[in-house]
C-alpha positions in Angstrom: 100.6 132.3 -22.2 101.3 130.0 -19.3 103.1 130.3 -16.1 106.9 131.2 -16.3 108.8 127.6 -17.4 110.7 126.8 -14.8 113.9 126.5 -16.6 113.7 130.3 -17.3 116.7 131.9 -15.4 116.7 134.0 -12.9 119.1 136.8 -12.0 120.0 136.5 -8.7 123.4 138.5 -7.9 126.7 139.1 -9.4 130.5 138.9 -8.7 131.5 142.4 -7.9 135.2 142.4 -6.6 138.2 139.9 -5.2 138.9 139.0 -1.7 142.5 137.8 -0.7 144.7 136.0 -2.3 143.5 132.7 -2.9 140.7 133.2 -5.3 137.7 133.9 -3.4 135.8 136.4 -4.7 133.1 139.4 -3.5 129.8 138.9 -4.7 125.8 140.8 -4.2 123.0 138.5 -4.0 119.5 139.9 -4.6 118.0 137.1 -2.4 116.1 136.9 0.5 117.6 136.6 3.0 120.9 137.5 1.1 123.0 134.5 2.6 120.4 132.2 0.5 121.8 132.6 -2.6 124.1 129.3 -1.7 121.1 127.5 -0.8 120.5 127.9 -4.8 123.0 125.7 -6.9 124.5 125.2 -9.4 125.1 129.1 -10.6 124.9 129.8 -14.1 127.5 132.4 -14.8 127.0 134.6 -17.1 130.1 137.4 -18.8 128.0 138.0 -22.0 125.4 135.9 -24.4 127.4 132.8 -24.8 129.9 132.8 -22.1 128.3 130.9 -19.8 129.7 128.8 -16.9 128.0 126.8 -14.9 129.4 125.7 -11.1 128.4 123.8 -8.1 129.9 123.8 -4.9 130.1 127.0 -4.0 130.6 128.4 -0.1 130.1 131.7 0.7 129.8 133.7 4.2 129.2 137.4 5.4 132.2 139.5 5.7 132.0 143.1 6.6 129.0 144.9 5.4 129.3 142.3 2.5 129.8 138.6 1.4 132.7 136.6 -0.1 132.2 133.5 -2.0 135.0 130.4 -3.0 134.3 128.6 -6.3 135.3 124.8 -6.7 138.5 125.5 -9.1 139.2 128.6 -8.5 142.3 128.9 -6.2 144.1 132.2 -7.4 143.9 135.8 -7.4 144.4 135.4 -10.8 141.6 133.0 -12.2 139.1 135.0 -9.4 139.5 138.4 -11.6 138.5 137.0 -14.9 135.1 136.5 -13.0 134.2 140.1 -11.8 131.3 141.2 -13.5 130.1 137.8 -14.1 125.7 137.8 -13.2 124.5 135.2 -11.4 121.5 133.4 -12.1 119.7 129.9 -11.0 116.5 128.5 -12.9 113.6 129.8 -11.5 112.4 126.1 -10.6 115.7 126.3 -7.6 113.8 128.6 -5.9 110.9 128.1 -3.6 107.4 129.0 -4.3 106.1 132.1 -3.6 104.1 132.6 -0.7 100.5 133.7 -1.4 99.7 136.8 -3.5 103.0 136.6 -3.6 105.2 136.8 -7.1 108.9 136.4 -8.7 109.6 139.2 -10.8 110.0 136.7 -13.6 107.0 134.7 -13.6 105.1 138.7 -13.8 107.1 139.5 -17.2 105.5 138.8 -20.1 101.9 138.9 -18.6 99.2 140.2 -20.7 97.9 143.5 -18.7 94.2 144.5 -18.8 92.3 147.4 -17.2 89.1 146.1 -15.0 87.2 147.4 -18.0 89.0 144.9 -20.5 90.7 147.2 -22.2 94.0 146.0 -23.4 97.4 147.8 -22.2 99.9 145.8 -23.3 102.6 142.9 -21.5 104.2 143.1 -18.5 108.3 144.3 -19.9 109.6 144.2 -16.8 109.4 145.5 -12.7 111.7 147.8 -10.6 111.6 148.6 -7.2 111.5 152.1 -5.8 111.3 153.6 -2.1 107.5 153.4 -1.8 106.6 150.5 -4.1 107.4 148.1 -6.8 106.7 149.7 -10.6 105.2 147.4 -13.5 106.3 148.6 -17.1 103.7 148.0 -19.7 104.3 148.2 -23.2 102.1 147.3 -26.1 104.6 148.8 -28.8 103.5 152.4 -29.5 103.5 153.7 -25.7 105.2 152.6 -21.7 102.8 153.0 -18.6 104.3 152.8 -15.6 101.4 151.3 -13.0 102.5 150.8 -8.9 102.4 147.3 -8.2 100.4 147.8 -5.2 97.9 144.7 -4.8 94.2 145.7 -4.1 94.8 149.4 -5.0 96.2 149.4 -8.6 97.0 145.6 -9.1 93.5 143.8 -9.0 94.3 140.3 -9.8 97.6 138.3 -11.1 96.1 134.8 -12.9 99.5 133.0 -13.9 98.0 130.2 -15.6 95.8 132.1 -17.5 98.8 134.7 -18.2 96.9 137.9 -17.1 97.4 140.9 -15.0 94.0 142.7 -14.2 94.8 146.5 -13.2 92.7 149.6 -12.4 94.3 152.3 -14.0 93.0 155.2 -16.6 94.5 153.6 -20.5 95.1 157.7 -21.2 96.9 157.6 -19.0 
């Protein structure tokens, strides 16, 4: 396994309510810092598998505790609720590289996860984030680990190319 493709989509924040009357529209973004996620066009909307949209030339800006974007073409209250509860994504080649020992989310999933005694544990599913730390699910079919992706303690080494994630952790466990 390689690095991520960097076509492979990215989920990056969703359109959660309306604003007003003439179509704009309330949105999260899950980027950093949160008014980015206008820096990354086009979108790629996504209702369900297959109804996909994609649109360029959105603006955005804070309001309130949250943000509000306008879509090109979308000029009513109307057209703007058909889009709540669209997901938001970009390719993951829109965004800019990581910083060192640094990682996307996206480029981790799928990586082949190995104890520091090479004992096999299974792929990377997916992460989530939690108060103290990120989490890394394993699987390898029959069982789920949940390691702390804390780098140097649990997390040893992350070798993209090579499609590896070398952790210290017990395999009973």
């Amino acid at each position: 396994m390689s690095a991520a493709p960097a076509s492979r989509r990215v989920l990056i924040g969703r359109i959660v309510g309306l604003y007003g009357v003439q179509g704009w529209l309330k949105i999260e973004s899950w980027a950093e810092p949160r008014m980015r996620i206008f820096d990354y066009q086009p979108w790629l909307l996504i209702a369900a598998p297959g109804l996909e949209t994609q649109i360029s030339g959105v603006k955005g800006r804070a309001q309130g505790k949250g943000m509000v974007a306008q879509l090109p073409g979308v000029d009513d209250r109307e057209q703007a609720a058909a889009l709540i509860g669209h997901d938001i994504y970009v390719t993951r080649d829109q965004l800019p590289p990581p910083s060192k020992d640094e990682y996307y989310w996206v480029d981790l999933e799928g990586l082949e996860v190995v104890t520091t005694e090479d004992v096999k544990l299974g792929r990377v599913s997916h992460l989530f984030a939690t108060g103290a730390n990120d989490v890394v699910v394993v699987r390898d079919g029959e069982r789920e680990r949940l390691i702390p992706f804390i780098q140097g303690s649990y997390v040893r080494s992350v070798d993209l190319s090579a499609g590896r994630m070398v952790v210290d952790w017990d395999p009973e466990f």
